[in-house]
ROBARO-867846 format. One record per residue: residue in three letters; x, y, z of N, C-alpha, C, CB in turn. Coordinates in pm, whole numbers, padded with zeros to 5 digits, always signed. Glycine has a CB too. Layout:
// ROBARO-867846
ALAXYZXYZXYZXYZ/...
// end
This chain:
// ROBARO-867846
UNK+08470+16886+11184+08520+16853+11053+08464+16948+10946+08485+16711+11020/UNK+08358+17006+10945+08276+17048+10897+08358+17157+10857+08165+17056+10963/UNK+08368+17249+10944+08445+17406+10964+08628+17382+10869+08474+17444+11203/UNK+08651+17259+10840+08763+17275+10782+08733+17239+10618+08871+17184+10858/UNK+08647+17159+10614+08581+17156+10496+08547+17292+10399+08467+17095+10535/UNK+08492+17409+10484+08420+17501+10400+08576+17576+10404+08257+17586+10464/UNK+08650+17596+10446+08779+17656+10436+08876+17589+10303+08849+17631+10586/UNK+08837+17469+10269+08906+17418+10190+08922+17473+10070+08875+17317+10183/UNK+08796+17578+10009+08810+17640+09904+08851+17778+09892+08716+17625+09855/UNK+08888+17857+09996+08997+17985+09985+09125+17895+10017+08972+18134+10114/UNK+09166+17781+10050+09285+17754+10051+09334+17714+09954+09309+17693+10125/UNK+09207+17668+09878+09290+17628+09740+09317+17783+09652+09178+17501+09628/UNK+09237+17818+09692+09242+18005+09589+09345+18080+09670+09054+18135+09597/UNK+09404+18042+09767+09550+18102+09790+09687+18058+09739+09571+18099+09915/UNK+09681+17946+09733+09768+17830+09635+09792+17862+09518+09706+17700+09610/UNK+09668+17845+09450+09692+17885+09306+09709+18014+09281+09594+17849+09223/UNK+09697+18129+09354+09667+18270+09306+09818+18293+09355+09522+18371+09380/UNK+09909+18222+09444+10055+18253+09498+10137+18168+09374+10090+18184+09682/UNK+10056+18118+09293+10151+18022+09209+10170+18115+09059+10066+17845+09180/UNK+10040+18187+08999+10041+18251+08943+10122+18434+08985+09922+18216+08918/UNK+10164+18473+09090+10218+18559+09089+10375+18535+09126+10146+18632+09155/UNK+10400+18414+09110+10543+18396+09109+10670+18408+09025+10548+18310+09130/UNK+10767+18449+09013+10895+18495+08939+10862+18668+08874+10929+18364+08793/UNK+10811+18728+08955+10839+18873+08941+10938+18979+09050+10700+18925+08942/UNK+10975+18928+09151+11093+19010+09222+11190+18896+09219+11062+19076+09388/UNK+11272+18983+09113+11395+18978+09010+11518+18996+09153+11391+19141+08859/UNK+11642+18889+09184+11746+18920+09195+11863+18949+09118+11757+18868+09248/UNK+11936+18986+09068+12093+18991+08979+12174+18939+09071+12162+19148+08930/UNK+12205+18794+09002+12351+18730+09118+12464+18769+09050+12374+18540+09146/UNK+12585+18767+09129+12674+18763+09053+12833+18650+08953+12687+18840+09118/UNK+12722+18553+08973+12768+18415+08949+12696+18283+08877+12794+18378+09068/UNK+12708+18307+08797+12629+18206+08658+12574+18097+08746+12753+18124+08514/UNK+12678+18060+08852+12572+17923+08904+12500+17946+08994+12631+17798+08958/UNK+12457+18061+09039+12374+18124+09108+12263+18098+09078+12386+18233+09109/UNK+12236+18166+08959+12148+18183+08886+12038+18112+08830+12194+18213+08829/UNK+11899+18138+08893+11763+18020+08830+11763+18005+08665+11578+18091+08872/UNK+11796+18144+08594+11758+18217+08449+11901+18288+08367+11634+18359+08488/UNK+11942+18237+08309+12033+18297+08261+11976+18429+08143+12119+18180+08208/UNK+12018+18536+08148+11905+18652+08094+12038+18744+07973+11822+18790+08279/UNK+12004+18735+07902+12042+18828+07761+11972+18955+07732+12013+18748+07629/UNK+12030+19056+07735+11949+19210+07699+11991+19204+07578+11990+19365+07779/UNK+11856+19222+07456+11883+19189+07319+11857+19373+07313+11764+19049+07220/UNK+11897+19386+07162+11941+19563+07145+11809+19640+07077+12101+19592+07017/UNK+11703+19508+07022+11584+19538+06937+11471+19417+06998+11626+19523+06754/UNK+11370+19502+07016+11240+19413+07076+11233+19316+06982+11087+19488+07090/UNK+11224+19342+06860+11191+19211+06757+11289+19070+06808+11243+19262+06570/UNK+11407+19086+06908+11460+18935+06918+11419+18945+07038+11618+18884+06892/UNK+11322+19006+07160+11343+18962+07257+11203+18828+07284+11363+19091+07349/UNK+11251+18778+07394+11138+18641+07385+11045+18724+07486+11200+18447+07455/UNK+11125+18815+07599+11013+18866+07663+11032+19025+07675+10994+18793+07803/UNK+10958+19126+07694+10924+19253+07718+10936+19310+07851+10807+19267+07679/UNK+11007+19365+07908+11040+19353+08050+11018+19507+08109+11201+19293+08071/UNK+10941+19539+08173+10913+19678+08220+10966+19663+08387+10729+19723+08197/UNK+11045+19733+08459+11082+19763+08538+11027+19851+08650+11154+19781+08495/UNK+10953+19789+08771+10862+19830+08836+10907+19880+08936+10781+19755+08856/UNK+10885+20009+09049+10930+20040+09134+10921+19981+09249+10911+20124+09134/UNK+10758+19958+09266+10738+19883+09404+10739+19725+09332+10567+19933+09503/UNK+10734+19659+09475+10717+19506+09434+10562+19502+09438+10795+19384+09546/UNK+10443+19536+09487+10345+19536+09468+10319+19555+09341+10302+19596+09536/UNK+10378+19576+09232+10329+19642+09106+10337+19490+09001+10450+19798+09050/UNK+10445+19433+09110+10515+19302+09000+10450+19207+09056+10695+19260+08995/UNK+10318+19164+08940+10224+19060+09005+10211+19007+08868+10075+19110+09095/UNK+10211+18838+08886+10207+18778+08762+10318+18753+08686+10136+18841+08693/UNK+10308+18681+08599+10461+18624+08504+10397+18677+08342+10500+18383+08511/UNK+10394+18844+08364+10348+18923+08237+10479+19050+08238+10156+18997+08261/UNK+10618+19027+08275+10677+19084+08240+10718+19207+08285+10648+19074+08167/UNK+10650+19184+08436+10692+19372+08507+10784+19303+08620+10514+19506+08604/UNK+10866+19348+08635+10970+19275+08753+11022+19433+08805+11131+19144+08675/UNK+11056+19405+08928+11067+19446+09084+11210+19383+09137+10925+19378+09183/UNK+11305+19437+09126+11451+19412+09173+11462+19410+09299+11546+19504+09132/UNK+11447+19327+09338+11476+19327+09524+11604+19292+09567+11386+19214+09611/UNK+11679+19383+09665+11793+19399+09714+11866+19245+09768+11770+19506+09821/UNK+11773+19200+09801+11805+19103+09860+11787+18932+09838+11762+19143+09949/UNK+11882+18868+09802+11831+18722+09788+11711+18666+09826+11904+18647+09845/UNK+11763+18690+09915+11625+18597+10013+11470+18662+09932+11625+18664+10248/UNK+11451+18785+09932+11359+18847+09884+11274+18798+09722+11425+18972+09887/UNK+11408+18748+09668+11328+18707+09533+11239+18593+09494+11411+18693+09445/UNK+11190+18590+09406+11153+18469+09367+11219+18435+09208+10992+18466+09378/UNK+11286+18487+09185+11389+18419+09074+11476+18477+09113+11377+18430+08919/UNK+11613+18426+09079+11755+18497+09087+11817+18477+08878+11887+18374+09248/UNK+11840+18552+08845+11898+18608+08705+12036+18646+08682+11833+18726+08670/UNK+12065+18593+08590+12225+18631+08588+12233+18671+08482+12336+18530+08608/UNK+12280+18824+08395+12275+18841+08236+12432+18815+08190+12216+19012+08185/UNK+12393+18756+08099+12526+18677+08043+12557+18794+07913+12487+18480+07978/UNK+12726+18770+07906+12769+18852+07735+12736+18833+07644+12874+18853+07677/UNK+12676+18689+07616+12625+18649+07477+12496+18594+07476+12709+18552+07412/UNK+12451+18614+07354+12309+18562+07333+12281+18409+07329+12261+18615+07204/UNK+12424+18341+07276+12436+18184+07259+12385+18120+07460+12660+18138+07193/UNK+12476+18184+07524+12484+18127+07639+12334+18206+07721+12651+18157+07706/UNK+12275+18254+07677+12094+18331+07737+11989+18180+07751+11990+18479+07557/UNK+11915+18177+07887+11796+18126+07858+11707+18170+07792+11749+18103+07933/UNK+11679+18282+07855+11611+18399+07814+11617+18478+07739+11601+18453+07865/UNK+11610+18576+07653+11661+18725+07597+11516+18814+07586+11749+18712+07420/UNK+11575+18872+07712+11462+18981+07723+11468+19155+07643+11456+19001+07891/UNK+11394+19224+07624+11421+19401+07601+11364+19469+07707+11349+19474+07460/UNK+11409+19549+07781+11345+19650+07893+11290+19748+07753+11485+19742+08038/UNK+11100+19798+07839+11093+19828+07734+11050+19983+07879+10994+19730+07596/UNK+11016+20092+07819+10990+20219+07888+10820+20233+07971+11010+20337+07759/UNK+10732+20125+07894+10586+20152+07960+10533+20020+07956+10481+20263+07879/UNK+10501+20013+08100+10436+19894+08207+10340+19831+08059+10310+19978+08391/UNK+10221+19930+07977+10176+19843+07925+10221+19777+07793+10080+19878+07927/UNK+10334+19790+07746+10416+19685+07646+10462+19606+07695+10514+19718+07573/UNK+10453+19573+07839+10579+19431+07903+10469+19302+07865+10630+19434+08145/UNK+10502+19205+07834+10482+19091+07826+10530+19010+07693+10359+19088+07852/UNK+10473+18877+07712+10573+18749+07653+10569+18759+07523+10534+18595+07687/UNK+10682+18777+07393+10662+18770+07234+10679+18566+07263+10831+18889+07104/UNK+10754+18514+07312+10787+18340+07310+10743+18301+07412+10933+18281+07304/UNK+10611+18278+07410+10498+18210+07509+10594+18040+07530+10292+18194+07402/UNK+10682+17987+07467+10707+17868+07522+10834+17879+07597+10709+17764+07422/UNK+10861+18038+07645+10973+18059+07780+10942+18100+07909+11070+18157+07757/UNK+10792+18089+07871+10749+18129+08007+10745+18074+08088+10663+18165+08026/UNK+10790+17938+08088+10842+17830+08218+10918+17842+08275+10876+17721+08210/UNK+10984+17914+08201+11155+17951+08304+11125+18055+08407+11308+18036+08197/UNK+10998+18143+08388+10977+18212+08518+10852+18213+08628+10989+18333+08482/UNK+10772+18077+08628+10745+18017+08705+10792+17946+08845+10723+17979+08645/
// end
């Protein structure tokens, strides 16, 4: 009993540390009801709620701070996104911005949606 006991505390630090790096490899569906996040590309950072830097590897996209990793494949993601024509119909409205260190949240109370 003993030996499962002292294990109990990297299992909890795998849990939580997989919970905090979740909703960074980004799918694009092509069907609104697909979709976990409905996502708006606004034209000026000042309206976006989040800052979105576009990462090559998925290793890079760790955490819900705004660097996302497009993975080819459904199965692969941990959010699926659909960008809609209008800003009315957006959960979200993000700006891709050019450098990893400007990505993160301006509306800290949307960051549930990518959990």
């Amino acid at each position: 009993m003993r030996p499962v006991l002292s294990c109990l505390p990297l299992l909890c630090l795998l849990v939580f540390s997989s919970l905090e790096t979740a909703a960074q490899k980004i799918f694009s569906v092509e069907y609104e009801s697909r979709a976990d996040v409905k996502v708006f590309v606004v034209d000026y950072e000042s309206r976006a709620d989040l800052l979105v830097f576009k990462e090559d590897y998925a290793s890079n996209a760790n955490g819900n701070e705004g660097r996302w990793h497009f993975v080819e494949y459904e199965s692969r993601a941990d959010k699926k996104v659909f960008f809609v024509d209008y800003e009315s119909r957006a959960d979200l409205k993000v700006f891709f911005v050019d450098y990893q260190s400007r990505a993160g949240w301006k509306n800290k109370s949307k960051q549930h949606l990518l959990y």
